[in-house]
DSSP file (Angstrom, degrees, kcal/mol; ACC not computed):
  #  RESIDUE AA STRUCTURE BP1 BP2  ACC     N-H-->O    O-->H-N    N-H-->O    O-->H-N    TCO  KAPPA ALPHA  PHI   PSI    X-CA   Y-CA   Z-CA
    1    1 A X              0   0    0      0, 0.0    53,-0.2     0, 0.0     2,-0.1   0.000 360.0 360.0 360.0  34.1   82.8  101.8  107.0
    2    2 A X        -     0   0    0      2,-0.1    36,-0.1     0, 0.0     0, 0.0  -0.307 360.0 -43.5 112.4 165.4   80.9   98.7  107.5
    3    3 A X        -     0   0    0      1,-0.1     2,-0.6    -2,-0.1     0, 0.0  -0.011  59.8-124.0 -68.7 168.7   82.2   94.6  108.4
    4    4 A X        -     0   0    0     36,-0.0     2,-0.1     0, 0.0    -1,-0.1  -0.960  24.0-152.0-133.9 134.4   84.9   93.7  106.4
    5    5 A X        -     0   0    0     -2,-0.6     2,-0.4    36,-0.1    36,-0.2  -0.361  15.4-127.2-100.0 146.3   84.3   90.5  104.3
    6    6 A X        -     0   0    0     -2,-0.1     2,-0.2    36,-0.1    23,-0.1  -0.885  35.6-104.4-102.0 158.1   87.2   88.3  103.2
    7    7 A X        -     0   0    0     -2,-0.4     2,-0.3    21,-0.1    36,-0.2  -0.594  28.8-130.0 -77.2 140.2   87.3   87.5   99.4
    8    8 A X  B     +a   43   0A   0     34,-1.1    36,-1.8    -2,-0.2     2,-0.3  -0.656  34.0 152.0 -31.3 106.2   86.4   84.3   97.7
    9    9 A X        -     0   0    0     -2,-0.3     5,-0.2    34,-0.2    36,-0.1  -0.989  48.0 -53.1-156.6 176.2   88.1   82.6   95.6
   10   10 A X    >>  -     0   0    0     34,-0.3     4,-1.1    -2,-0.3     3,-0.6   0.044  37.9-130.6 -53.5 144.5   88.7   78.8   94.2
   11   11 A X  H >> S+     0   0    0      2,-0.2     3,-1.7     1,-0.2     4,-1.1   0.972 111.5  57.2 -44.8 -82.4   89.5   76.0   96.8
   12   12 A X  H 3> S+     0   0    0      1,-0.4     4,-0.7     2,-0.2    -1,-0.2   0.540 110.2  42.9 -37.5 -40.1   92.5   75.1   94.2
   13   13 A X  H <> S+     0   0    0     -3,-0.6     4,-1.5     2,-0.2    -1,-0.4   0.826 104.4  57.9 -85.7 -35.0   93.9   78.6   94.5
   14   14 A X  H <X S+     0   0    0     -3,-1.7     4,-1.1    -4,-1.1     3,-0.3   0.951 115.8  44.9 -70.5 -71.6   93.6   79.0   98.1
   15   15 A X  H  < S+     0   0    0     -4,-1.1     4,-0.4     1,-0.2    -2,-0.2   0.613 102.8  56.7 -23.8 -42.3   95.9   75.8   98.0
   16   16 A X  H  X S+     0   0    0     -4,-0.7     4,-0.7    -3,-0.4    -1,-0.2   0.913 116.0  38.8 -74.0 -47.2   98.3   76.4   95.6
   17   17 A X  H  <>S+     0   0    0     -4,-1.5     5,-1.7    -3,-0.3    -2,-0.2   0.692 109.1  56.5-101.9   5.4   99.3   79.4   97.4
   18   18 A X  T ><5S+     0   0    0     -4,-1.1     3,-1.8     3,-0.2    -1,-0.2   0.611 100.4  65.3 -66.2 -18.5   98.9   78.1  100.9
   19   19 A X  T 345S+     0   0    0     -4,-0.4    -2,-0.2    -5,-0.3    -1,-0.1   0.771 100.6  50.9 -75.2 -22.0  101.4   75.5   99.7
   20   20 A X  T 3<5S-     0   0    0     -4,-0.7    -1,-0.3    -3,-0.1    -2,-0.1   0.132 122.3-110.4-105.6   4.1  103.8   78.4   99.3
   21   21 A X  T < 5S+     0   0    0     -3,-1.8    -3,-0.2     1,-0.3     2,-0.1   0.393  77.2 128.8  88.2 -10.9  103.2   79.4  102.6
   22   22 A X      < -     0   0    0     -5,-1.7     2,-1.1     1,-0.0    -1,-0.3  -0.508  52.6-141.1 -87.0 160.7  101.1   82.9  101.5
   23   23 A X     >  -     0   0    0      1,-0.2     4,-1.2    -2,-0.1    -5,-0.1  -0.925  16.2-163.5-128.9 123.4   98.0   83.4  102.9
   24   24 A X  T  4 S+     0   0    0     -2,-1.1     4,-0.4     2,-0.2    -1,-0.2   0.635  77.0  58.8-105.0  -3.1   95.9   84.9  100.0
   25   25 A X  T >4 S+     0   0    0      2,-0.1     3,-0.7     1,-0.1    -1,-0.2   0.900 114.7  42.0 -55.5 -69.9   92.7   86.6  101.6
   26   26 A X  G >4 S+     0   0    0      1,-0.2     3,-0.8     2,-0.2    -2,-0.2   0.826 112.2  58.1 -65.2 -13.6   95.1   88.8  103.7
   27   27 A X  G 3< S+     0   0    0     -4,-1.2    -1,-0.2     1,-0.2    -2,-0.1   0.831 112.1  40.4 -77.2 -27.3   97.4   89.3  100.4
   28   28 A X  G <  S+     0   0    0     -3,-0.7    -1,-0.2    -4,-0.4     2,-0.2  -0.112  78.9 128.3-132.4  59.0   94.7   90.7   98.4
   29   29 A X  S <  S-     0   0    0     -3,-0.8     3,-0.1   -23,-0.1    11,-0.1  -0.552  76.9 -89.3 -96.5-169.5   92.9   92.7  100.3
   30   30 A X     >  -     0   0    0     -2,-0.2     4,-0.6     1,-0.1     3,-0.2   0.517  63.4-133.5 -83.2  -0.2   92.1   96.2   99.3
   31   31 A X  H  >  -     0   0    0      3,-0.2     4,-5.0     1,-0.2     3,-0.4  -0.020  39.7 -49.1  61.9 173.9   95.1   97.9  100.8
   32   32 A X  H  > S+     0   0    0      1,-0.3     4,-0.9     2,-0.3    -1,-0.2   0.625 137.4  34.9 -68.1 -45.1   95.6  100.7  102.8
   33   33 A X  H  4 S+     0   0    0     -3,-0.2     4,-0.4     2,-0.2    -1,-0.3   0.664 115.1  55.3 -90.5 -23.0   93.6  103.1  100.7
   34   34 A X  H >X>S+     0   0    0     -4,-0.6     3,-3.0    -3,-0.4     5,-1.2   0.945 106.1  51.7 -77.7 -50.4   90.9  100.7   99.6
   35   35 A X  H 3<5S+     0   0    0     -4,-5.0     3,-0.2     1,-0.3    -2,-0.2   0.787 109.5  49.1 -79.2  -8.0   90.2   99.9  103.0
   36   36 A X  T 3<5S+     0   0    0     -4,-0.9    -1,-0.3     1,-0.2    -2,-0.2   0.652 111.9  53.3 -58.3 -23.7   89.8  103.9  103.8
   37   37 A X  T <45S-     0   0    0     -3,-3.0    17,-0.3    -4,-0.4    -2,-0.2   0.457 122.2-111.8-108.3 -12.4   87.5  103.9  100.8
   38   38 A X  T  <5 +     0   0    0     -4,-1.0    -3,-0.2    -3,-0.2    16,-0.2   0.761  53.7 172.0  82.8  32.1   85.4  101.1  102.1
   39   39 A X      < -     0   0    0     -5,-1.2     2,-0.3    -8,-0.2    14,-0.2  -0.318   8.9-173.9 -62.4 150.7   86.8   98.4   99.0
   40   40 A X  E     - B   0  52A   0     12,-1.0    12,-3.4   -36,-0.1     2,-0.2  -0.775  15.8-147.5-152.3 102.0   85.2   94.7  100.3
   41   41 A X  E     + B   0  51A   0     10,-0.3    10,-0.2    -2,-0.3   -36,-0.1  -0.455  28.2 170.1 -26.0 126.1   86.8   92.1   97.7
   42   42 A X  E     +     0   0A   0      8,-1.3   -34,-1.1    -2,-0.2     9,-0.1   0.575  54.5  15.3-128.9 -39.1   84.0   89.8   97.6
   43   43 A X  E     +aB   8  50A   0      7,-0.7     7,-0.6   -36,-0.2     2,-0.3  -0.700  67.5 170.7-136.8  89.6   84.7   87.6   95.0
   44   44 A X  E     + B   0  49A   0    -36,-1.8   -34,-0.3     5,-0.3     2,-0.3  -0.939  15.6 130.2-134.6 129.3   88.1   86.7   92.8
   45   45 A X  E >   - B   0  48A   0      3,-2.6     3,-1.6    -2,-0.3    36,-0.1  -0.857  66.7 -90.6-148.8 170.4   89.8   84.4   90.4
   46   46 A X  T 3  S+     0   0    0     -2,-0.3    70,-0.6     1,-0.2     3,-0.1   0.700 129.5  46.7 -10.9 -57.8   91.8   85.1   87.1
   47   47 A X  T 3  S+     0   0    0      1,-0.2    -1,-0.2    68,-0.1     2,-0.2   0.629 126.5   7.6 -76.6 -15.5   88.5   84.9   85.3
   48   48 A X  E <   +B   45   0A   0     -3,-1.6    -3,-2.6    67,-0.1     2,-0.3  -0.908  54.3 172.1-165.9 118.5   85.9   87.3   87.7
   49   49 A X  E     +BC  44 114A   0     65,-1.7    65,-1.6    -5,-0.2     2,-0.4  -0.927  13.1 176.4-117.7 166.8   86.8   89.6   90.7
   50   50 A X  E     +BC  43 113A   0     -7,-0.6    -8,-1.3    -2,-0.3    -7,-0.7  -0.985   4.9 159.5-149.1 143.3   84.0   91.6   91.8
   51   51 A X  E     -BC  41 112A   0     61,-4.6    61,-2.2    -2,-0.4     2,-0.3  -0.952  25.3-134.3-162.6-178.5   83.9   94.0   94.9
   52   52 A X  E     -BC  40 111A   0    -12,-3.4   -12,-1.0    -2,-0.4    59,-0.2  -0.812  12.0-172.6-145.5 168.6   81.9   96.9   96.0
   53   53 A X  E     - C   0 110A   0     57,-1.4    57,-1.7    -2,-0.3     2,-0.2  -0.936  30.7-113.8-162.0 127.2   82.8  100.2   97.6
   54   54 A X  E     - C   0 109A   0    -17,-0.3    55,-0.2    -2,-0.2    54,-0.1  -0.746   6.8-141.1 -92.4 167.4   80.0  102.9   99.1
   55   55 A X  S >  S+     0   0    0     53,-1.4     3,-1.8    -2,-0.2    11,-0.2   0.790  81.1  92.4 -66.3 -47.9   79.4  106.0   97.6
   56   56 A X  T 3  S+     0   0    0      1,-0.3    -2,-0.1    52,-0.2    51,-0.1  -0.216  96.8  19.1 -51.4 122.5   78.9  107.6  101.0
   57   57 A X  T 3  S+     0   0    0     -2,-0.0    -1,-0.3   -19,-0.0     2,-0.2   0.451 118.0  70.2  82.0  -9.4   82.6  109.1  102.0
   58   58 A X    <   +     0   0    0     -3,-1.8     8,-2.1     2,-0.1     2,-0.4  -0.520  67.3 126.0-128.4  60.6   83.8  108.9   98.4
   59   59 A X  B     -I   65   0B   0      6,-0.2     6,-0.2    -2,-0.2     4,-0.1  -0.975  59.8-130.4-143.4 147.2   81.8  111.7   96.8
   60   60 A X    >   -     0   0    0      4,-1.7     3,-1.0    -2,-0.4     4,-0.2  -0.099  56.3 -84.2 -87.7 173.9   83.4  114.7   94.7
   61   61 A X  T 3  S+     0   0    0      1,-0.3    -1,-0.1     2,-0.1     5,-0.0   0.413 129.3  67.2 -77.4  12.2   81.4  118.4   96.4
   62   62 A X  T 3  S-     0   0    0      2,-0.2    -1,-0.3     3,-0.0    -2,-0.1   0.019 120.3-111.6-111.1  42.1   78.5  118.1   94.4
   63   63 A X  S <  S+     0   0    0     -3,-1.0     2,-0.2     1,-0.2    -2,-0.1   0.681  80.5 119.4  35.6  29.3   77.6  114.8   96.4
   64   64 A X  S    S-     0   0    0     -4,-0.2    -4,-1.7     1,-0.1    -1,-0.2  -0.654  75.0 -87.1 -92.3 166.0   78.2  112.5   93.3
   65   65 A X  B     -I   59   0B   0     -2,-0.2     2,-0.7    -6,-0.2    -6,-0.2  -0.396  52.3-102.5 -71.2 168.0   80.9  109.7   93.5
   66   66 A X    >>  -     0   0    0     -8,-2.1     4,-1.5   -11,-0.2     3,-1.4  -0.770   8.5-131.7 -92.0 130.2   84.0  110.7   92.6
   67   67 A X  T 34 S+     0   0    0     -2,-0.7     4,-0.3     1,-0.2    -1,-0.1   0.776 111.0  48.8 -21.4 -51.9   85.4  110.0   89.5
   68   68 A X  T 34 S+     0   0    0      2,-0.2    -1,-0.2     3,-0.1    -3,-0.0   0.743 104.8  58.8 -98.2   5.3   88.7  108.7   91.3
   69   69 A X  T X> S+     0   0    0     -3,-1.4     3,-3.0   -11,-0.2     4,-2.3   0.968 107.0  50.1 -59.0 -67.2   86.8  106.5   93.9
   70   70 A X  H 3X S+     0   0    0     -4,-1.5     4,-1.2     1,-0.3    -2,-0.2   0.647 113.7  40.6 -61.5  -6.2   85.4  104.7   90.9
   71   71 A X  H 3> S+     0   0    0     -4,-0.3     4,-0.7    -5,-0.2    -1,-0.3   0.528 112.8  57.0-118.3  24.3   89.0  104.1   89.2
   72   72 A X  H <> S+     0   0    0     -3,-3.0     4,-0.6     2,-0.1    -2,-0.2   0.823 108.8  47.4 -51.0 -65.6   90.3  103.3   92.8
   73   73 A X  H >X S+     0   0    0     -4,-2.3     4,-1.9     1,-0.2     3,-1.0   0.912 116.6  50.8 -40.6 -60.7   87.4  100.5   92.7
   74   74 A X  H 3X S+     0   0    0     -4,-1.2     4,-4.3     1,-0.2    -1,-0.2   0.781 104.7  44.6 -29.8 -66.3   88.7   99.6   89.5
   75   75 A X  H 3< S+     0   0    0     -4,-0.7    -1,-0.2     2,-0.2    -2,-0.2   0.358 106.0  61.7 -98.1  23.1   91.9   99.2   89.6
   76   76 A X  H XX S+     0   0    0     -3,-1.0     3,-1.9    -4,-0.6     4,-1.6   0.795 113.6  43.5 -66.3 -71.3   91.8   97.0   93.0
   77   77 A X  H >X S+     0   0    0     -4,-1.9     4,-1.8     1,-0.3     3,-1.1   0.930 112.5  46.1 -43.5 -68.2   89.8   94.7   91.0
   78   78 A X  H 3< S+     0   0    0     -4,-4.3    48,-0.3     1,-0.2    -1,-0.3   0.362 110.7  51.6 -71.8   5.9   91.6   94.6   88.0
   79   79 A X  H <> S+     0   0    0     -3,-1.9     4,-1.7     3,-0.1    -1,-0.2   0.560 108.2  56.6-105.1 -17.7   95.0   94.2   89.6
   80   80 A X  H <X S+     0   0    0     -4,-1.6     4,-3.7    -3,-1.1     5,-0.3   0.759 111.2  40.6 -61.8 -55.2   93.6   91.1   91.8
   81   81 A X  H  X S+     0   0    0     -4,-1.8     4,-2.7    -5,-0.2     5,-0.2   0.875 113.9  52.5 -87.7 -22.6   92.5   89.2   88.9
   82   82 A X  H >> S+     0   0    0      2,-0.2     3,-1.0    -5,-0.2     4,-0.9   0.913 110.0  53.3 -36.7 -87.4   96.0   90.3   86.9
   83   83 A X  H 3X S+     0   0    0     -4,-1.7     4,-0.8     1,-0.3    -2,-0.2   0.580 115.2  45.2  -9.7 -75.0   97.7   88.8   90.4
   84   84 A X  H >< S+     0   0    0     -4,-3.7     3,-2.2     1,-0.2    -1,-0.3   0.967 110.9  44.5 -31.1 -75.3   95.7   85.7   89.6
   85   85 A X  H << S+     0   0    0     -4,-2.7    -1,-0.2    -3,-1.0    -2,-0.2   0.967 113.0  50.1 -54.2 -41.0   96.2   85.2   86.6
   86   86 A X  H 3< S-     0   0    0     -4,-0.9     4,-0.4    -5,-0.2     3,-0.4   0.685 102.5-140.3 -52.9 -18.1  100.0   85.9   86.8
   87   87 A X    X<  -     0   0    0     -3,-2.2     3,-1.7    -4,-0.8    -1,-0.1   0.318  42.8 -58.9  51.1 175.9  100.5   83.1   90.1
   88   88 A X  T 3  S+     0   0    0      1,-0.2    -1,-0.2    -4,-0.1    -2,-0.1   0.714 128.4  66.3 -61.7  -2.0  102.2   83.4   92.7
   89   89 A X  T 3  S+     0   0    0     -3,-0.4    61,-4.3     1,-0.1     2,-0.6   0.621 103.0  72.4 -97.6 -21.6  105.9   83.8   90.7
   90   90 A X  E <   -D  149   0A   0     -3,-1.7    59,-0.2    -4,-0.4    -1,-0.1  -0.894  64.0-164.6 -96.9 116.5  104.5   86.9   89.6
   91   91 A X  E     -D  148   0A   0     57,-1.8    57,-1.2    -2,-0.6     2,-0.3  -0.379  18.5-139.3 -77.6 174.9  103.5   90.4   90.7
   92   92 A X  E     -D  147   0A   0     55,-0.3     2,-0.3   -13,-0.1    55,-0.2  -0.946  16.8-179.4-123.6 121.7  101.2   93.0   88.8
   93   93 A X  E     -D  146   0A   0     53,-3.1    53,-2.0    -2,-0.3     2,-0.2  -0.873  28.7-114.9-127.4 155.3  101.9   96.1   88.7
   94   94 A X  E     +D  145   0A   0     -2,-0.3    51,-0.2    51,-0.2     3,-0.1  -0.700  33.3 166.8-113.3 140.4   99.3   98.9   86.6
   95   95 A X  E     +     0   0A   0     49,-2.4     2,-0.3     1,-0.4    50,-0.2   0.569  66.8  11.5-116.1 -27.2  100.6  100.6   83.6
   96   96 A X  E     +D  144   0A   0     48,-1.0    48,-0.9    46,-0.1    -1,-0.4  -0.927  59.1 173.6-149.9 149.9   97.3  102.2   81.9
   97   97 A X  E     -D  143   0A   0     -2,-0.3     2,-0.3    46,-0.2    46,-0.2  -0.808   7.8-170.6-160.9 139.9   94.0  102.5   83.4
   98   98 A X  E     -D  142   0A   0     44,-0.6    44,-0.8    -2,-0.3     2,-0.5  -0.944   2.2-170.5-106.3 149.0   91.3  104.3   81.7
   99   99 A X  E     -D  141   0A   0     -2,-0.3     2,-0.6    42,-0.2    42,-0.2  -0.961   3.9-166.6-135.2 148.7   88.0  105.1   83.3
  100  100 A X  E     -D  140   0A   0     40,-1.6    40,-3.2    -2,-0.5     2,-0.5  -1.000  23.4-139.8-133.3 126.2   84.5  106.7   81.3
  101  101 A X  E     +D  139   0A   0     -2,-0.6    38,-0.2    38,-0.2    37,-0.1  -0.936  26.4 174.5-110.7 115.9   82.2  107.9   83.6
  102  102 A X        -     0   0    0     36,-2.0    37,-0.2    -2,-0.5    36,-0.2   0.904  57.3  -0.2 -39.2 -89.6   78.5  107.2   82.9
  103  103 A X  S    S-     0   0    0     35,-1.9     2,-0.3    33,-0.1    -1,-0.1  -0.577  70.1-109.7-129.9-178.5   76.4  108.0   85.1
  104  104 A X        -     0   0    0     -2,-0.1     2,-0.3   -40,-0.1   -40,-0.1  -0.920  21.9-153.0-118.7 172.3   76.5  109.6   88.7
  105  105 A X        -     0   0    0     -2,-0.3     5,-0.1     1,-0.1   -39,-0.1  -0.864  13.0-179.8-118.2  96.5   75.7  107.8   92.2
  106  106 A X        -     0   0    0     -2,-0.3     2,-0.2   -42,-0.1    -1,-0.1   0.882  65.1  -5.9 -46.3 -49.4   74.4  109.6   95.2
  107  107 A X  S    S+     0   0    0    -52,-0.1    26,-0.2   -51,-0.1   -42,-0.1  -0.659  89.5  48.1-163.9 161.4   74.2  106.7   97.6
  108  108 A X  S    S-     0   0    0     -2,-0.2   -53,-1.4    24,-0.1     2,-0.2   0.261  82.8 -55.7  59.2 174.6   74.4  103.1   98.3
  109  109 A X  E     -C   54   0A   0    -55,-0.2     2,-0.4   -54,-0.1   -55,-0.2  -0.780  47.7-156.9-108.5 130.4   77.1  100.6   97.4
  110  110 A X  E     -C   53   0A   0    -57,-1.7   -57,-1.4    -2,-0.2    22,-0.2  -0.959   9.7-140.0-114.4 169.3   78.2  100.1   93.9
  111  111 A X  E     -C   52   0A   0     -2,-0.4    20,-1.6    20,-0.4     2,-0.6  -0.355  10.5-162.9 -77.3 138.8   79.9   97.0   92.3
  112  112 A X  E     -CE  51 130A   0    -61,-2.2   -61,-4.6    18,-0.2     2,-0.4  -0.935   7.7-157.1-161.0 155.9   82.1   96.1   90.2
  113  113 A X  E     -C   50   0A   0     16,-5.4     2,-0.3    -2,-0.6   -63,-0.2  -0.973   3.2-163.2-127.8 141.0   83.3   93.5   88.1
  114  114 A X  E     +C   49   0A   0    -65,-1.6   -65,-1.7    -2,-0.4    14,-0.2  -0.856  14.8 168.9-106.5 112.9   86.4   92.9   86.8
  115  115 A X  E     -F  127   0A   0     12,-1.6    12,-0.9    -2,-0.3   -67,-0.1  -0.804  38.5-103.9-155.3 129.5   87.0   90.2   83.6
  116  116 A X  E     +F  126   0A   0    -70,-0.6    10,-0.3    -2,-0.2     3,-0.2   0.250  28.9 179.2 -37.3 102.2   90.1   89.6   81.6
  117  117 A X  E    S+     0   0A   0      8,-3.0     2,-0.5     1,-0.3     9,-0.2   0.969  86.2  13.0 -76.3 -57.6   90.3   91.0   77.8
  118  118 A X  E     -F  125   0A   0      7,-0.6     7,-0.6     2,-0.0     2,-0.5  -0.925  63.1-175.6-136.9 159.7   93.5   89.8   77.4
  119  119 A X  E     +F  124   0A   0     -2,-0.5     5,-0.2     5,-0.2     2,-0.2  -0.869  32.0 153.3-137.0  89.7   95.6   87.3   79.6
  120  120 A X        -     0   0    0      3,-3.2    -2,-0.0    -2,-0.5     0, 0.0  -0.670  56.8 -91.7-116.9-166.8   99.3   87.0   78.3
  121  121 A X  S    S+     0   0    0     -2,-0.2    -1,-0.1     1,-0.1     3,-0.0   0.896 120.8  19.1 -52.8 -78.3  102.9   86.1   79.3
  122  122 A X  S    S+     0   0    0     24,-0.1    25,-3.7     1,-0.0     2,-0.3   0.363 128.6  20.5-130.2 -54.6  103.9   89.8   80.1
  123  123 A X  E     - G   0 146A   0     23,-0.2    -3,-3.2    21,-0.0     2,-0.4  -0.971  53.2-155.1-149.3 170.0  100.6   91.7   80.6
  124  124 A X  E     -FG 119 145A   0     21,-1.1    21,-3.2    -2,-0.3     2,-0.2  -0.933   9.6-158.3-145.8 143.1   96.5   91.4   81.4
  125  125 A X  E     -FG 118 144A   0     -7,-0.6    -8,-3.0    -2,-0.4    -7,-0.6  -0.991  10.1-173.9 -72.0  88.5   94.0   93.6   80.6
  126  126 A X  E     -FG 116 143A   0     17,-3.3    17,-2.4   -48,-0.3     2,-0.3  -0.973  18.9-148.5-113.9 149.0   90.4   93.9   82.4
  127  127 A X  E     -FG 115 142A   0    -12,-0.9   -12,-1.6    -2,-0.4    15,-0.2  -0.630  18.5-160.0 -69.2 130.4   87.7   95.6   81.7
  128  128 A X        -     0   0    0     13,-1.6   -14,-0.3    -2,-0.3    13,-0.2  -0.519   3.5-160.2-120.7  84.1   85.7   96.6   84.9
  129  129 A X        -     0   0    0    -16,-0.2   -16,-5.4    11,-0.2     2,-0.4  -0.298   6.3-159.6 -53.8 125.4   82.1   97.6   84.9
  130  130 A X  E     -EH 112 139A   0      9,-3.3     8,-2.8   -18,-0.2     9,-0.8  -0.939  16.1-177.9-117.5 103.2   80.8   99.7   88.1
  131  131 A X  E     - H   0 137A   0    -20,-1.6   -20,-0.4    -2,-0.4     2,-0.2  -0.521  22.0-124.0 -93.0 171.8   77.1   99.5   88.5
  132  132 A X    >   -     0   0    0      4,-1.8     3,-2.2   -22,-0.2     4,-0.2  -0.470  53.9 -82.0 -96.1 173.3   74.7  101.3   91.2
  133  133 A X  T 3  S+     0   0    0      1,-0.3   -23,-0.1    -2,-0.2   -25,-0.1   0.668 129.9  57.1 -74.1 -27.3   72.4   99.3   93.3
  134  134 A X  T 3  S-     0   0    0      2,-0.1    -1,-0.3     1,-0.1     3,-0.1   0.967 119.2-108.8 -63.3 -32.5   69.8   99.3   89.8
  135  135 A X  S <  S+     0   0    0     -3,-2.2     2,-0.3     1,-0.3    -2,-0.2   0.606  70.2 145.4  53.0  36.2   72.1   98.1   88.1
  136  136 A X        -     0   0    0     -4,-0.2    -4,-1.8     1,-0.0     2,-0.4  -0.708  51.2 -95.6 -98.6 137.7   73.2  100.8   86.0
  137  137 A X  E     + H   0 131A   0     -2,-0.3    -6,-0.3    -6,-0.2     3,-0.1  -0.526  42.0 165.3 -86.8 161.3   76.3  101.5   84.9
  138  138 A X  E     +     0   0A   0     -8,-2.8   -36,-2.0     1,-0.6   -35,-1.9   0.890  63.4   2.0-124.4 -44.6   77.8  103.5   86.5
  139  139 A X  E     -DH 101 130A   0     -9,-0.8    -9,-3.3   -38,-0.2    -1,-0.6  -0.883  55.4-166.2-176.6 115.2   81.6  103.7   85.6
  140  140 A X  E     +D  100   0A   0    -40,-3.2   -40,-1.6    -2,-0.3     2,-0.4  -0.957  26.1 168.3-120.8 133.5   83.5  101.1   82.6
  141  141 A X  E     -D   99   0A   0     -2,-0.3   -13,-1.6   -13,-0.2     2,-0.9  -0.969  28.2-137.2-118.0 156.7   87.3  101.1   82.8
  142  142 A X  E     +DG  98 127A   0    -44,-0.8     2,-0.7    -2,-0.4   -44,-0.6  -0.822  14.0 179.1-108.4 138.9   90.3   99.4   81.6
  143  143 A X  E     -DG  97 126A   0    -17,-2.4   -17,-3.3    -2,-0.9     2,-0.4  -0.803   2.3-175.7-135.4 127.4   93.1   98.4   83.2
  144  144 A X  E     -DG  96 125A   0    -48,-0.9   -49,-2.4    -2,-0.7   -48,-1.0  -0.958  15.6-165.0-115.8 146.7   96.3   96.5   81.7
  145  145 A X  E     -DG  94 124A   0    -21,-3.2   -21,-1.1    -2,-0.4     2,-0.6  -0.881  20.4-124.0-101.0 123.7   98.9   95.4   83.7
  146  146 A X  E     -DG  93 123A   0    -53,-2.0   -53,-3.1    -2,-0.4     2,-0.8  -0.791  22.8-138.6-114.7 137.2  102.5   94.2   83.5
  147  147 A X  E     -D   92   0A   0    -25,-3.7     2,-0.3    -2,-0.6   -55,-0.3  -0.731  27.3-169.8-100.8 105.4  103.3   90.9   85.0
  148  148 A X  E     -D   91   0A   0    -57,-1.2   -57,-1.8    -2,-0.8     2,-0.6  -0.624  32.7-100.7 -96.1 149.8  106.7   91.2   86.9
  149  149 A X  E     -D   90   0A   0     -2,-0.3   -59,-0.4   -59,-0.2   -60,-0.1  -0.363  41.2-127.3 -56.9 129.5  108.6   88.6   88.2
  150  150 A X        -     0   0    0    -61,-4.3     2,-0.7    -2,-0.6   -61,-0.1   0.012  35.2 -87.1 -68.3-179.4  108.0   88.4   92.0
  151  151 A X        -     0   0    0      1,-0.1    -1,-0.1   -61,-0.0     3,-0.1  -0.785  37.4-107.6 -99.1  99.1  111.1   88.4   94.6
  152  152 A X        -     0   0    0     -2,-0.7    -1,-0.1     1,-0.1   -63,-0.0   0.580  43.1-116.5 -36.9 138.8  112.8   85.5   95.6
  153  153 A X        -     0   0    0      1,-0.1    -1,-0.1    -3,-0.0     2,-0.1  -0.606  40.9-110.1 -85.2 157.2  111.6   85.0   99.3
  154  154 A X        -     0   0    0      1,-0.1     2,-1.9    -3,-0.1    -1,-0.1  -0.335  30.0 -92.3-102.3-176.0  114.5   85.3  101.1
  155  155 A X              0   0    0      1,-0.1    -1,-0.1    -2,-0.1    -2,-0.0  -0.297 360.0 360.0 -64.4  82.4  116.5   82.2  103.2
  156  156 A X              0   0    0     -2,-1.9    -1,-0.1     0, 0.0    -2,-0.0   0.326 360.0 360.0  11.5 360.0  115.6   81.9  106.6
């Protein structure tokens, strides 16, 4: 489904968690079902991920996107910038997601962005907005997340 792009994200973070020996492009890629779905990560920190998925191959039988491609997209996104925000001592694991569907998309890649409503101890919230290639929206969802502790790596 097209090259596959490594995500972005700050020099500082790239660091932090090289320092710990993880290699954080290949940790947050779309997984096993994003990358079936054609998910490309593009961009991510705590504050903004954004990534794009086409409509072609992910469309319900009346050739629109599907309603659970777009909260697929979503909650990729919005479990990436949880991740972030949580650091590496933490996992995110998704607890609620809502999605309201807009509009429909025939064709072409849409986008979405991901940015934090709330950023606590315990849980994050983002909102992710899915536009079409107009820029329409297409797709808003939420997704909140509960921030677990990660698993001690174990001793060599």
């Amino acid at each position: 489904m097209g090259e596959h792009t490594a995500p972005t994200f700050p020099q500082e973070i790239i660091d932090e968690y090289a320092a710990l020996g993880v290699d954080l492009p290949a940790l947050f890629s779309a997984g096993h079902l994003g990358e079936r779905m054609g998910v490309r990560i593009l961009e991510a920190s705590a504050e903004r991920v954004v990534g794009t998925m086409p409509v072609e191959g992910n469309t319900q039988p009346y050739g629109l996107l599907h309603g659970g491609a777009s909260a697929v997209l979503a909650e990729t996104l919005g479990s990436v910038g949880s991740m972030l925000h949580g650091g590496p001592s933490k996992i995110a694991v998704g607890v609620d997601l809502n999605c309201t569907h807009h509009r429909g998309a025939r064709s072409g890649l849409v986008t979405g962005t991901a940015t934090p409503v709330h950023r606590g101890r315990s849980t994050a919230t983002y909102e992710i907005t899915i536009t079409d290639e107009h820029g329409k929206r297409v797709c808003t969802a939420r997704l909140t997340c509960l921030l677990r502790d990660a698993p001690a790596p174990e001793a060599a």
